[in-house]
Backbone as CSV, one residue per row, in Angstrom:
resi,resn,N_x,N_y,N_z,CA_x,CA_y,CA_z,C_x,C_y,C_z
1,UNK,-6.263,-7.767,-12.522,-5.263,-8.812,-12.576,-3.907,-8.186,-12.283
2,UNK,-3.025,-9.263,-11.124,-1.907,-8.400,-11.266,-0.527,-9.176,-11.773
3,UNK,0.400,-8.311,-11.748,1.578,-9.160,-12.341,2.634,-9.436,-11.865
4,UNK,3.269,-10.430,-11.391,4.281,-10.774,-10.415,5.420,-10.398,-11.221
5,UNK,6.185,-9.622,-10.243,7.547,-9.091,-11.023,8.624,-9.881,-10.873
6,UNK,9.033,-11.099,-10.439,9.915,-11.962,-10.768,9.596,-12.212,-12.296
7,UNK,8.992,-13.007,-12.845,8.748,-13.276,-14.318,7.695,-12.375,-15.619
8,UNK,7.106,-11.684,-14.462,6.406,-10.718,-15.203,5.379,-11.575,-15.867
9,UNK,4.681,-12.965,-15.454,3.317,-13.086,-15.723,2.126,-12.874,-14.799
10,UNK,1.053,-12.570,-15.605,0.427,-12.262,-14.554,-0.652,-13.168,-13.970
11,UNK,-1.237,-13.016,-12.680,-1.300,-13.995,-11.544,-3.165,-13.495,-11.223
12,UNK,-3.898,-14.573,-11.419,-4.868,-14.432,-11.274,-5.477,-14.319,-9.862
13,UNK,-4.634,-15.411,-9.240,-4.991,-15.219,-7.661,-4.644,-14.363,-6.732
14,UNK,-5.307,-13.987,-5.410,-4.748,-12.687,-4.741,-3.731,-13.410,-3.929
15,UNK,-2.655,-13.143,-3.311,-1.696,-13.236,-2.235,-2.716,-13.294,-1.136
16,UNK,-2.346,-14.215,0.163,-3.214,-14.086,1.241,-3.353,-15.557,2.164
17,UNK,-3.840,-15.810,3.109,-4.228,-16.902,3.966,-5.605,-17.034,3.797
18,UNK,-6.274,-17.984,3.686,-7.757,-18.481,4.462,-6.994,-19.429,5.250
19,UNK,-8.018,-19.305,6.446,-7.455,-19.990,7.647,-8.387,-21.369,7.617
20,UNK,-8.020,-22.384,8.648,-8.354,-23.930,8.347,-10.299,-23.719,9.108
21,UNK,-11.303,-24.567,7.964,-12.438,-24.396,8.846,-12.760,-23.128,8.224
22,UNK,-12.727,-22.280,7.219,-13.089,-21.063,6.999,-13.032,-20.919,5.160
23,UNK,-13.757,-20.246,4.656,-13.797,-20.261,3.051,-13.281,-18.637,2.943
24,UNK,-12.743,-18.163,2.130,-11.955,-16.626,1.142,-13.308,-16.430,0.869
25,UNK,-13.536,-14.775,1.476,-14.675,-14.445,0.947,-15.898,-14.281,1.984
26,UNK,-15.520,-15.759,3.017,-16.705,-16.505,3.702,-17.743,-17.594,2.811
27,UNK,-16.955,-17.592,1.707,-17.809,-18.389,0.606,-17.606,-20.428,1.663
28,UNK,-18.646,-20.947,1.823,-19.379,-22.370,2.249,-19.836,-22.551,1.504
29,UNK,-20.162,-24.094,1.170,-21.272,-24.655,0.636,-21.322,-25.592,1.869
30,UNK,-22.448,-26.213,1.471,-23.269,-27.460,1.702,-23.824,-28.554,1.212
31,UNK,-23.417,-29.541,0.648,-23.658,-30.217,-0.637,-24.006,-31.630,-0.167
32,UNK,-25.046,-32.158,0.034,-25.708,-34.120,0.101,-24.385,-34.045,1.487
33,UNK,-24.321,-33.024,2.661,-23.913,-34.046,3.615,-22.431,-33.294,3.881
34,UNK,-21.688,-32.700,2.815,-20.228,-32.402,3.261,-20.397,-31.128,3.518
35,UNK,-19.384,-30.397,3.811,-19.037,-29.078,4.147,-17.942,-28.365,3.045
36,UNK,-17.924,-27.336,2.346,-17.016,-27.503,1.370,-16.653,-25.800,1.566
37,UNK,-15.227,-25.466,1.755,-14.899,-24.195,2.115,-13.937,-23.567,1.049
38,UNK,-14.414,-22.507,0.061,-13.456,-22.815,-0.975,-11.774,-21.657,-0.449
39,UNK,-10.840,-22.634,-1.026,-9.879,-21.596,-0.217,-8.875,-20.561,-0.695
40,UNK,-8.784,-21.115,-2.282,-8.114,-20.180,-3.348,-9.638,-20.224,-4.681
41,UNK,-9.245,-19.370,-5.452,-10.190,-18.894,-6.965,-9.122,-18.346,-7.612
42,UNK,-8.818,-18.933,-8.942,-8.192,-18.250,-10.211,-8.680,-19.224,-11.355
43,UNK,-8.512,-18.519,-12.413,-8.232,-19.319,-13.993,-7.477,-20.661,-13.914
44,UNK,-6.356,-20.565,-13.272,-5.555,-21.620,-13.267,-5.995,-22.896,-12.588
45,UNK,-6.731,-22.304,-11.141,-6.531,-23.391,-10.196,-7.675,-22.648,-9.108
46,UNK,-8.446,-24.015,-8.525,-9.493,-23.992,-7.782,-8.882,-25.021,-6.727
47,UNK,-9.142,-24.175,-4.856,-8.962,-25.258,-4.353,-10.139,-25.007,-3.368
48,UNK,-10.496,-26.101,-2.225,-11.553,-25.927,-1.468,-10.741,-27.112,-0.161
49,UNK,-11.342,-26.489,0.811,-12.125,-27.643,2.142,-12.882,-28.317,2.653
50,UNK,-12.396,-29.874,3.025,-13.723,-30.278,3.042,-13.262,-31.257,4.305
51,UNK,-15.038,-31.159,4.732,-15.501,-32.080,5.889,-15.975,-32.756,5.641
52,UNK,-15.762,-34.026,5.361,-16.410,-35.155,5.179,-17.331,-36.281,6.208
53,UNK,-18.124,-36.201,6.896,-18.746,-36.549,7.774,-18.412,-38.520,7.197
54,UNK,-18.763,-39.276,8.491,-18.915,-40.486,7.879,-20.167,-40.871,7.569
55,UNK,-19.830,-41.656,6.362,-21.554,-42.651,5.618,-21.082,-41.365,4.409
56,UNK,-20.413,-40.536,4.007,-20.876,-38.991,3.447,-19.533,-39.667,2.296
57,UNK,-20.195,-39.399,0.269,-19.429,-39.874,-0.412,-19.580,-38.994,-1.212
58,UNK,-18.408,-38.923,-2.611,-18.787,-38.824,-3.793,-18.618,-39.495,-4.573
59,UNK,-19.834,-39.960,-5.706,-19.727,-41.435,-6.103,-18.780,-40.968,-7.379
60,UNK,-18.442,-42.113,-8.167,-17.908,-42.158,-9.056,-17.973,-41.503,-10.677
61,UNK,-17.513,-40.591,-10.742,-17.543,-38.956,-11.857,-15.987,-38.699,-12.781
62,UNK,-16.170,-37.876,-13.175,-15.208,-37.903,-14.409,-15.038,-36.193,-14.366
63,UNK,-14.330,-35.445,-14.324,-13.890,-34.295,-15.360,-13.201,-34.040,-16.243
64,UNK,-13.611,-33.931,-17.206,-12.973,-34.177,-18.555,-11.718,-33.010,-18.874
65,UNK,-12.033,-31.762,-18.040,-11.266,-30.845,-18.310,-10.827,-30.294,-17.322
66,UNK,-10.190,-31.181,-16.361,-9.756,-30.377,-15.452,-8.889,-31.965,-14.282
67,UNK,-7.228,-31.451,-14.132,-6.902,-32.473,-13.108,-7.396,-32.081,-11.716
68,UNK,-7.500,-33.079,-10.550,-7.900,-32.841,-9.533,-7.092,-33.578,-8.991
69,UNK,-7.091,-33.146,-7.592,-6.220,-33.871,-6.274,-6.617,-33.417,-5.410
70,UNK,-6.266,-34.536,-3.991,-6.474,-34.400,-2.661,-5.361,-34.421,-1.405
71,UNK,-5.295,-33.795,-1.072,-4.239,-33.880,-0.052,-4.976,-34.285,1.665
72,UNK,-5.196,-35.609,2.163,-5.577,-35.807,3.627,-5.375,-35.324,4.162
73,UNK,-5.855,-34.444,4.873,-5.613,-33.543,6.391,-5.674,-34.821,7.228
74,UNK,-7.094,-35.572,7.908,-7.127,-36.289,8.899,-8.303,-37.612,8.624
75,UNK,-8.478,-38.427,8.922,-9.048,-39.257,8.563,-8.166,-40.657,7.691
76,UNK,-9.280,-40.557,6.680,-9.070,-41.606,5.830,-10.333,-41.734,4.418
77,UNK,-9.629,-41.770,3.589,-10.546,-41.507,1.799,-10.342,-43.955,1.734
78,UNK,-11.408,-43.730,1.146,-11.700,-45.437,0.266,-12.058,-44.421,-1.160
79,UNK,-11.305,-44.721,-1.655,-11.112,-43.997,-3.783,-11.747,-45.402,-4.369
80,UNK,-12.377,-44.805,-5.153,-12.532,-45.465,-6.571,-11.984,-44.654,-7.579
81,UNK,-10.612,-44.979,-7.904,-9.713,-44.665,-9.124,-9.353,-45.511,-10.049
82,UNK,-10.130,-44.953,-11.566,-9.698,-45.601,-12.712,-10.433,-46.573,-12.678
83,UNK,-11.472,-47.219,-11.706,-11.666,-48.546,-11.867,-11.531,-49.561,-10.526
84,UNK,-10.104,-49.122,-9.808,-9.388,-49.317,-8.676,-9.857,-49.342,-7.385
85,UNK,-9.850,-49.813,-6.205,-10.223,-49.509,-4.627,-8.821,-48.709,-4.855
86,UNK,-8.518,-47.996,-3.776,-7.564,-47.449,-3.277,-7.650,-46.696,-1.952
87,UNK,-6.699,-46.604,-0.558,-7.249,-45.789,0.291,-6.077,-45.081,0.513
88,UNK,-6.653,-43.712,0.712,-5.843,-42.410,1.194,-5.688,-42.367,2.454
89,UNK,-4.742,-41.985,3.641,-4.693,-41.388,4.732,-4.492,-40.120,5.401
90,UNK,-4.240,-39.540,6.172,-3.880,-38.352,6.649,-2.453,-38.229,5.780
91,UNK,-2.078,-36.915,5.011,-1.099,-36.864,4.396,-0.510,-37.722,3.176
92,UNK,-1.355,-38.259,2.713,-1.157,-38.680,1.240,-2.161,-37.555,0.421
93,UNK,-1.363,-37.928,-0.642,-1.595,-37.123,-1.764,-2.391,-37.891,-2.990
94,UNK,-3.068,-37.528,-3.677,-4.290,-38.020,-4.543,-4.454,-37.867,-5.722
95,UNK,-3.844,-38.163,-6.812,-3.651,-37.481,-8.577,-4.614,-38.158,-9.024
96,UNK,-6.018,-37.471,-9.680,-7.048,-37.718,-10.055,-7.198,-37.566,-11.636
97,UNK,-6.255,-37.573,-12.759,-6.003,-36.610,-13.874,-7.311,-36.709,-14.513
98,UNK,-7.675,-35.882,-15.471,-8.659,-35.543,-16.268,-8.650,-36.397,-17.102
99,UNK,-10.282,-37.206,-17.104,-10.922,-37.832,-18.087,-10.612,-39.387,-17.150
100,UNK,-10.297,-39.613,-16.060,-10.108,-40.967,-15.217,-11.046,-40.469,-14.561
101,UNK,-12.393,-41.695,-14.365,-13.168,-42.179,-13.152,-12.870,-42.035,-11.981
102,UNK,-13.358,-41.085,-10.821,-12.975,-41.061,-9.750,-14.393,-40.906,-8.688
103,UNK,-14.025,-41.396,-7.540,-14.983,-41.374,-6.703,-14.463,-40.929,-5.143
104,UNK,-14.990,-40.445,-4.319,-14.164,-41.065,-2.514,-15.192,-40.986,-1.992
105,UNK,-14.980,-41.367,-0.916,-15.438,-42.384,0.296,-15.407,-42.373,1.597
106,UNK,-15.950,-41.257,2.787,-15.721,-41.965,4.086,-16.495,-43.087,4.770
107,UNK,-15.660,-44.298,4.827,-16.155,-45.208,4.938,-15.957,-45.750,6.303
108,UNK,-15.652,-44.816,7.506,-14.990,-44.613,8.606,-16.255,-44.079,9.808
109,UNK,-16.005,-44.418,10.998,-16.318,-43.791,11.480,-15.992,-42.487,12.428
110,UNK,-15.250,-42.273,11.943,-14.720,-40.745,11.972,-14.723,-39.658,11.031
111,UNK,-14.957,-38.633,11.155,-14.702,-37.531,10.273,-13.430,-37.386,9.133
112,UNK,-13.406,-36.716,8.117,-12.515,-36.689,7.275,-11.996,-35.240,6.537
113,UNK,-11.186,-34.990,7.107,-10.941,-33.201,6.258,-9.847,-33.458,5.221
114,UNK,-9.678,-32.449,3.802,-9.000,-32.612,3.097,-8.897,-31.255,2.133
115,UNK,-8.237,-31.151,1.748,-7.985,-29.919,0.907,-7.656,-30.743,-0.508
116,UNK,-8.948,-29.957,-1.296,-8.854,-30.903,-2.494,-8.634,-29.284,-3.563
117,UNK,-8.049,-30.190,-4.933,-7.467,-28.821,-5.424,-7.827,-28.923,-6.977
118,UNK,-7.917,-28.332,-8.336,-8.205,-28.765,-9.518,-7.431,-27.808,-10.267
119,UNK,-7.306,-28.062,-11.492,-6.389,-26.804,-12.697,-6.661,-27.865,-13.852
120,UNK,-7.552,-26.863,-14.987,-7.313,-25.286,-14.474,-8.691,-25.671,-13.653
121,UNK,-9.013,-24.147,-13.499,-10.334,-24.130,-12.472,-11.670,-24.440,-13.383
122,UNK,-11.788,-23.961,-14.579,-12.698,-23.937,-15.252,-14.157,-24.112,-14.806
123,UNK,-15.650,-24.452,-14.290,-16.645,-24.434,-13.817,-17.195,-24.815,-12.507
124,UNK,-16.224,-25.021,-11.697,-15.654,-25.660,-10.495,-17.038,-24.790,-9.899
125,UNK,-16.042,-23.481,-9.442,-17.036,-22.642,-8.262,-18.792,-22.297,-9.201
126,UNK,-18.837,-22.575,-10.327,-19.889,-22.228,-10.555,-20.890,-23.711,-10.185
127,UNK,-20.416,-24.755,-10.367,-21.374,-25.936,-9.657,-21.527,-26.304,-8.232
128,UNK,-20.428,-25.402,-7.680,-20.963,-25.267,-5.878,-21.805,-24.481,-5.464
129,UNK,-21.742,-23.380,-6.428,-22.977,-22.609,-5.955,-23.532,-22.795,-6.417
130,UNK,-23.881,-23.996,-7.525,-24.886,-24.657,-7.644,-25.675,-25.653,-7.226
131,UNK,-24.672,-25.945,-6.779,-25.135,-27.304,-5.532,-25.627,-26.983,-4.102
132,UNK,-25.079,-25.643,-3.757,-25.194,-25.383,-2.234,-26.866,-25.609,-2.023
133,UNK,-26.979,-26.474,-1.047,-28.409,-26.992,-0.003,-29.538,-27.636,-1.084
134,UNK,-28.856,-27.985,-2.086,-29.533,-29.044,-3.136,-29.674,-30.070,-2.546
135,UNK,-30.700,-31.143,-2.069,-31.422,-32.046,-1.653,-31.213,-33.789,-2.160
136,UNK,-31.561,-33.115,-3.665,-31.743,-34.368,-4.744,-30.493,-34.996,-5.309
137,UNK,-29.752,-36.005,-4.646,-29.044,-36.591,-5.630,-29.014,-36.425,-7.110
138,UNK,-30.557,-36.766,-7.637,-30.651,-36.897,-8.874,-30.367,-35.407,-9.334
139,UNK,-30.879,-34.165,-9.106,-30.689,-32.947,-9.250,-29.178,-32.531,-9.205
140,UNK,-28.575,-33.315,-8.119,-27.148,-33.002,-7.798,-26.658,-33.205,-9.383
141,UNK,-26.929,-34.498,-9.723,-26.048,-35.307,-11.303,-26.501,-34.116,-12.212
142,UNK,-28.100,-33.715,-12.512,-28.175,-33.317,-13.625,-27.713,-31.627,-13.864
143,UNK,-27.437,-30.982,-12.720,-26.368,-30.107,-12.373,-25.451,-30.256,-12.903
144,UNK,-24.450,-31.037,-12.571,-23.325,-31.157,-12.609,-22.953,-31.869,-13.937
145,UNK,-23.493,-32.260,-14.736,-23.348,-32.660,-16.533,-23.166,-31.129,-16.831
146,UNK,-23.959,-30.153,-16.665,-24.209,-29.279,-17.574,-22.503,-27.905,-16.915
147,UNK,-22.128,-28.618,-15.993,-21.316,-27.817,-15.479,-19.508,-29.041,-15.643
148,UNK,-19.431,-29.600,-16.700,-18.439,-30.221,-16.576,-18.021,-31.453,-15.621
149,UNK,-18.950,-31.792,-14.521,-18.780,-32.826,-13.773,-19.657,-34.496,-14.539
150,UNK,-19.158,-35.523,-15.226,-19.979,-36.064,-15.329,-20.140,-37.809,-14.433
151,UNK,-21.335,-37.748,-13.666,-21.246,-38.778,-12.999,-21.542,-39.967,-13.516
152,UNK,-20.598,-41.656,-13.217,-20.756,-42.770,-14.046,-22.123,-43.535,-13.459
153,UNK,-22.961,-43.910,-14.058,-24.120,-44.895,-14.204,-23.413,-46.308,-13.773
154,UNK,-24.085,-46.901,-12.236,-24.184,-47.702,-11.703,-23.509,-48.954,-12.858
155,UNK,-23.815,-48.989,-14.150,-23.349,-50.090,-14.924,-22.228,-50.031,-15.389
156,UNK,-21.432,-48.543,-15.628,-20.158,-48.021,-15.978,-19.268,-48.336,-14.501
157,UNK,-19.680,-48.568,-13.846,-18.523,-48.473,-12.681,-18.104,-50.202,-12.515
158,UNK,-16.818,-50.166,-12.298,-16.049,-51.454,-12.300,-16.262,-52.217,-11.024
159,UNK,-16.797,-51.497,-10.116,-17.516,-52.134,-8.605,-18.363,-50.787,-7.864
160,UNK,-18.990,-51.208,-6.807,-19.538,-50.543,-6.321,-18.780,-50.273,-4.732
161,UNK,-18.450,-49.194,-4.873,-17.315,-49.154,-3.007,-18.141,-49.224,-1.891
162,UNK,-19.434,-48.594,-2.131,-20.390,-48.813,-0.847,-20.626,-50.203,-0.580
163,UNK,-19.740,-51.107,-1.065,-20.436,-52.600,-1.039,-19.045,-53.107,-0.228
164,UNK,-17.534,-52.824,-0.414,-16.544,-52.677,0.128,-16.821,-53.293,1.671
165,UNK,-15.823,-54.241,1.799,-15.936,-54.624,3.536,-14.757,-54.146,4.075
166,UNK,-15.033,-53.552,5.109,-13.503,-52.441,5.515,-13.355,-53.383,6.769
């Protein structure tokens, strides 16, 4: 760990670039369809890349311990927030806070990239490499309970977005 000498705390993450399309490390996943490139790792804060193919979602989940956000590169997100439709574009920004229902959506027929980000990081990278080339939806969920992600049951959700007429 090192320690930044302006304030003298110390800084979990290394100084550096990952470039766009590329994961730190070379670390990819592959997860039900997206592409996910992670691009920083610390205690504090987890961020990643992602390709979102169209028809390609994540349904509606919760992290209890951890805020998340998205920043649009290109495309277009359909959110289920809080309950809410909502849609993101290229260059909007996405406050997901911890313990609010969240879901997204390419509901487009175009591709969708985004740099999505969380703090602190807490079990993040350990459920991508848990997920990487996992098959089973259902496997995907029961993963991801035991790793801090918990996904809402078809009856908990305030609508269904795949039902959405765009």
């Amino acid at each position: 760990m090192k320690t930044a000498i302006a304030n003298m705390v110390q800084v979990n993450t290394e100084p550096g670039i990952t470039r766009a399309g590329t994961g730190l490390d070379e670390v990819e996943w592959s997860i039900l369809g997206h592409t996910y490139w992670m691009k920083s790792e610390g205690e504090a804060c987890f961020s990643f890349e992602t390709l979102d193919p169209p028809g390609t979602f994540v349904p509606p989940h919760v992290h209890p311990t951890q805020d998340e956000f998205i920043y649009v590169l290109e495309g277009r997100f359909d959110l289920y927030l809080g309950g809410e439709h909502h849609v993101a574009n290229a260059g909007d920004v996405v406050r997901m806070p911890m313990g609010i229902p969240h879901g997204y959506y390419n509901l487009t027929d175009k591709p969708t990239r985004a740099i999505f980000w969380v703090s602190p990081a807490r079990r993040l990278r350990e459920l991508f490499d848990n997920l990487h080339n996992v098959g089973d939806p259902a496997e995907v969920v029961r993963r991801s309970t035991l790793r801090e992600v918990h996904f809402l049951r078809p009856d908990e959700m305030a609508f269904d977005p795949l039902t959405l007429k765009i």
